[in-house]
Z-matrix of the N, CA and C atoms (Angstrom, degrees):
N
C 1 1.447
C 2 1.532 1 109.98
N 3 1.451 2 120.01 1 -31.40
C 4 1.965 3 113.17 2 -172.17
C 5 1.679 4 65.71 3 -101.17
N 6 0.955 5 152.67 4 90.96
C 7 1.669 6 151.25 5 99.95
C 8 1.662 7 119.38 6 -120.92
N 9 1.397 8 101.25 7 11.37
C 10 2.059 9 123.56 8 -169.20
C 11 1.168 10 93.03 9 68.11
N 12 1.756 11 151.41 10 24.48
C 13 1.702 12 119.13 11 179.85
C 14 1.220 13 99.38 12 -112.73
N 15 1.360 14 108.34 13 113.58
C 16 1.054 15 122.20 14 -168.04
C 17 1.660 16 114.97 15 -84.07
N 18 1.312 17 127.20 16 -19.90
C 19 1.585 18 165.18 17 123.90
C 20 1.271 19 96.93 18 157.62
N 21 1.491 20 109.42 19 -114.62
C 22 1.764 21 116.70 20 -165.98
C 23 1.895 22 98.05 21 -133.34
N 24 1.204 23 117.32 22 158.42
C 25 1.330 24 119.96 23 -179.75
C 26 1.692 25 88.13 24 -92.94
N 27 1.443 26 120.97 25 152.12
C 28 1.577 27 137.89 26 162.11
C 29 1.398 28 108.61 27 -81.44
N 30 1.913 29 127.67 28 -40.19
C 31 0.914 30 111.46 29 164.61
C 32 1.642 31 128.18 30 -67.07
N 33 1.202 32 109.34 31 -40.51
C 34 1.580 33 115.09 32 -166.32
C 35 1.429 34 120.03 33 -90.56
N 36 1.938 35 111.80 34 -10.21
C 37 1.078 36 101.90 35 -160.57
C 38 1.403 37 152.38 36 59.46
N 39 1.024 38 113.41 37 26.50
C 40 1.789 39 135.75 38 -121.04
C 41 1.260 40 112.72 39 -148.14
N 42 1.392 41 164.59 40 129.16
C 43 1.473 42 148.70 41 -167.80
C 44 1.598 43 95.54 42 -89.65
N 45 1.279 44 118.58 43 112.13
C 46 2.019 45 131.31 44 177.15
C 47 1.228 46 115.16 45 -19.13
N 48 1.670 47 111.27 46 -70.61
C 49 1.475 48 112.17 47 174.05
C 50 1.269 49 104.85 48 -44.67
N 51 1.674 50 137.71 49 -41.70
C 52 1.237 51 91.40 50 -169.38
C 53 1.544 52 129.43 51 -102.86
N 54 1.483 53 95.28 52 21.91
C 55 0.870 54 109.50 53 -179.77
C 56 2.344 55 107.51 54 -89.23
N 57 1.153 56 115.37 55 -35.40
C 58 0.893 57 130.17 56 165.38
C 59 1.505 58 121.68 57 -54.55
N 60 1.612 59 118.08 58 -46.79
C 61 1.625 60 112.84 59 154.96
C 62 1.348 61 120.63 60 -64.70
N 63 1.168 62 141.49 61 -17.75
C 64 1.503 63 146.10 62 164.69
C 65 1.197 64 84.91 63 -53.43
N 66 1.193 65 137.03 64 -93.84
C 67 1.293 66 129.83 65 178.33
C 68 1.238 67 153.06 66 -29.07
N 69 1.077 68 91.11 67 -15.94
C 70 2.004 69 84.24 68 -168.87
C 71 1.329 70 100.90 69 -108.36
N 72 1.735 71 142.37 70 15.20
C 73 1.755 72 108.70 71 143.55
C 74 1.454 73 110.20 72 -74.20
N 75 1.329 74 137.81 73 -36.16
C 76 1.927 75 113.35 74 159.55
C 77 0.979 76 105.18 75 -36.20
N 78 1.704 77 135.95 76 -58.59
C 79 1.434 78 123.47 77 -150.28
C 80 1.470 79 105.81 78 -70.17
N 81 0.832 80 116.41 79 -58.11
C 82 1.790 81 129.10 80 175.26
C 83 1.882 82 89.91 81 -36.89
N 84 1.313 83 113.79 82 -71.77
C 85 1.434 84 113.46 83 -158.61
C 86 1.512 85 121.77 84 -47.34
N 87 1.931 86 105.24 85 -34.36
C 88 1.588 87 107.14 86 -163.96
C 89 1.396 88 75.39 87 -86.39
N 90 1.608 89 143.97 88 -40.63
C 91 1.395 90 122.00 89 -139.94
C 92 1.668 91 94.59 90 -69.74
N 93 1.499 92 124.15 91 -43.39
C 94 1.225 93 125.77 92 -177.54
C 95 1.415 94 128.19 93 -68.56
N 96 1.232 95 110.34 94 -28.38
C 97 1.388 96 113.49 95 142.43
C 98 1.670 97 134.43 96 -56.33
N 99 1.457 98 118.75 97 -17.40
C 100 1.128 99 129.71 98 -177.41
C 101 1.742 100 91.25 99 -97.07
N 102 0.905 101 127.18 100 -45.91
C 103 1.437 102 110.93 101 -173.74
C 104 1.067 103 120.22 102 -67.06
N 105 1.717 104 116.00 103 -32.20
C 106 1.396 105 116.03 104 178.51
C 107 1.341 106 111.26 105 -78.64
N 108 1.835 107 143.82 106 -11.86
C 109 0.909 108 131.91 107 120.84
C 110 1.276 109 128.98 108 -5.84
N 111 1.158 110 112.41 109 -85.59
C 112 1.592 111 129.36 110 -176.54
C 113 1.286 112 146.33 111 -40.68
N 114 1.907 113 84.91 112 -26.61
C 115 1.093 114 103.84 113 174.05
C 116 1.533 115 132.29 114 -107.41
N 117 1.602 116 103.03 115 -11.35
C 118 1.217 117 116.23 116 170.27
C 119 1.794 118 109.35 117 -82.05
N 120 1.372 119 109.97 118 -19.72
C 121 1.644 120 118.57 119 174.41
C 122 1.484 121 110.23 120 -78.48
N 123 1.627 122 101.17 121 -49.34
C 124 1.643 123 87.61 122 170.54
C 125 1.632 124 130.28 123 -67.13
N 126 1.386 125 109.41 124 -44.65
C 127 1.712 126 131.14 125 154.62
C 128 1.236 127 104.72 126 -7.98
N 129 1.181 128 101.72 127 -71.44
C 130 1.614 129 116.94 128 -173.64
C 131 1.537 130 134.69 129 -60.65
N 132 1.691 131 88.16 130 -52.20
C 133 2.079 132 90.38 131 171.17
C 134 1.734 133 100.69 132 -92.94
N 135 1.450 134 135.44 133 -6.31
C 136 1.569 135 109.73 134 151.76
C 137 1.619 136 114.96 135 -75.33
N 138 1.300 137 137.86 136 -17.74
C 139 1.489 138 141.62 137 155.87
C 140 1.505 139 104.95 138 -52.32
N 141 1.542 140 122.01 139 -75.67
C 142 1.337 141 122.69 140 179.43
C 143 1.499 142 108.81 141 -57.34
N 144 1.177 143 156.11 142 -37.05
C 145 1.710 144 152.99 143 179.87
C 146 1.956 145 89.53 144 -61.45
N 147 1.219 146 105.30 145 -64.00
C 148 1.582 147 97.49 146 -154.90
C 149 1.984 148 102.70 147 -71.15
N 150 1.081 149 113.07 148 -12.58
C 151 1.853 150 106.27 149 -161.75
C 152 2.043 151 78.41 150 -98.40
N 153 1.112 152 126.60 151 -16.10
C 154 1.342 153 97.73 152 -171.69
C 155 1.654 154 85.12 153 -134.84
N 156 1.295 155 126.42 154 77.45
C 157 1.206 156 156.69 155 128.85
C 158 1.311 157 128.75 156 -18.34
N 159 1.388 158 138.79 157 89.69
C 160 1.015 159 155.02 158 -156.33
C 161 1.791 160 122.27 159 44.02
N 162 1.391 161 105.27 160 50.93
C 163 1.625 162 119.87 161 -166.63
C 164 1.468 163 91.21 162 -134.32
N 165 1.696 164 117.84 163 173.91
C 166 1.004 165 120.19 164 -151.56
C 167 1.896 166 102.93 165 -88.89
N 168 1.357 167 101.95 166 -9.94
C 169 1.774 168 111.04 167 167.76
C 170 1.452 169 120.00 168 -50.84
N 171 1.532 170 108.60 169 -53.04
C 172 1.287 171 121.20 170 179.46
C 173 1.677 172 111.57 171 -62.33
N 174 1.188 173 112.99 172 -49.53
C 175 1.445 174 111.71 173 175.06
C 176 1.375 175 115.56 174 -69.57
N 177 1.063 176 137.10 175 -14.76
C 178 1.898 177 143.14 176 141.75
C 179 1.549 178 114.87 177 -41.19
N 180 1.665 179 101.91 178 -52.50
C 181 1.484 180 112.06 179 -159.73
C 182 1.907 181 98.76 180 -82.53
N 183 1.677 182 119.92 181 -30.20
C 184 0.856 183 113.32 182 171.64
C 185 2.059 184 134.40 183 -86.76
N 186 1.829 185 104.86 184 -5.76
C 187 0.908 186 92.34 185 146.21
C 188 1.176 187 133.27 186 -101.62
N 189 1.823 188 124.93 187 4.21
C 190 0.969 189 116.81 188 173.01
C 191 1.481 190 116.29 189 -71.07
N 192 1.485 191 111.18 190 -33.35
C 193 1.473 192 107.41 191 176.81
C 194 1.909 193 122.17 192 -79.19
N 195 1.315 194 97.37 193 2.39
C 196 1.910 195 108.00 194 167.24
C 197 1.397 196 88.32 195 -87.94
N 198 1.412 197 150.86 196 -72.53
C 199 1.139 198 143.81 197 -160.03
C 200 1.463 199 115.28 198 -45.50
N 201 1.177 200 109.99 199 -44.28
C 202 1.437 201 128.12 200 -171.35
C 203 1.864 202 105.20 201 -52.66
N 204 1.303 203 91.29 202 -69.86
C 205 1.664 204 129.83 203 -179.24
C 206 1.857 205 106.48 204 -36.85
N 207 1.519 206 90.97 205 -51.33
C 208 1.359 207 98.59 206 -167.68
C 209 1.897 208 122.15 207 -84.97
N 210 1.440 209 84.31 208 1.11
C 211 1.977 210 87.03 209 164.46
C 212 1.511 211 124.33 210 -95.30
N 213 1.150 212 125.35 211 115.78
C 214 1.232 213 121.78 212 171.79
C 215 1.179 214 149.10 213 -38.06
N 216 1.105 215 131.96 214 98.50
C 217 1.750 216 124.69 215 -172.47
C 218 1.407 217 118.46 216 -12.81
N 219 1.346 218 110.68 217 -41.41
C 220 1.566 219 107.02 218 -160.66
C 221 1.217 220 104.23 219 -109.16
N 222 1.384 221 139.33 220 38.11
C 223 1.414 222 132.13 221 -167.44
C 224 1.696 223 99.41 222 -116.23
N 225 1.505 224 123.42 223 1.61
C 226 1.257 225 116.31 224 169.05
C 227 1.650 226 129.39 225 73.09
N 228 1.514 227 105.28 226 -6.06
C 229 1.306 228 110.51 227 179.41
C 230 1.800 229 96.13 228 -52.59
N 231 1.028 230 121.78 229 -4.23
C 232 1.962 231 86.06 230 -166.79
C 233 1.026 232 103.28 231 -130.71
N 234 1.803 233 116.44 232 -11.20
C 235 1.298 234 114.76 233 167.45
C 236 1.246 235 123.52 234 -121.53
C-alpha cells in the first residue's frame, strides 16, 4: 500500500487504484458540493442566532444546531 499497489479488485478484475481514480471527480464533486451546502446552512443560522440575540430565533437556531450535533455519523438516517 506506501508503494500505491493497491492489488487487484475480485469484482472488477482491474488494478484498485485505478479503479479508485475513475472515481474520484464525483467524489471530489458531491464532497464539494456538500460543503458548500454546509456552509451556506451554517452561514445563515450563525447570521440569524447572532442578529436576533437573545429572542426566540436564537433559541430555534440553537436547538436546531443541538439536534443536528447530537446524531451520529454512523446511524444512517440520511443514507
Amino acid at each position: 500500500m506506501l508503494q500505491g499497489d493497491f492489488g487487484t479488485s475480485i469484482s472488477f478484475k482491474q488494478p484498485v487504484s485505478l479503479l479508485v481514480l475513475e472515481r474520484l471527480p464525483a467524489t471530489l464533486e458531491l464532497s464539494i458540493l456538500a460543503l458548500l451546502i454546509a456552509l451556506a446552512i451554517g452561514g445563515f443560522t450563525a447570521v440569524l442566532g447572532a442578529k436576533e440575540r437573545g429572542r426566540t430565533p436564537e433559541a430555534a437556531v440553537d436547538l436546531f444546531n443541538g439536534a443536528t450535533l447530537s446524531i451520529p455519523d454512523f446511524c444512517g438516517v440520511c443514507c
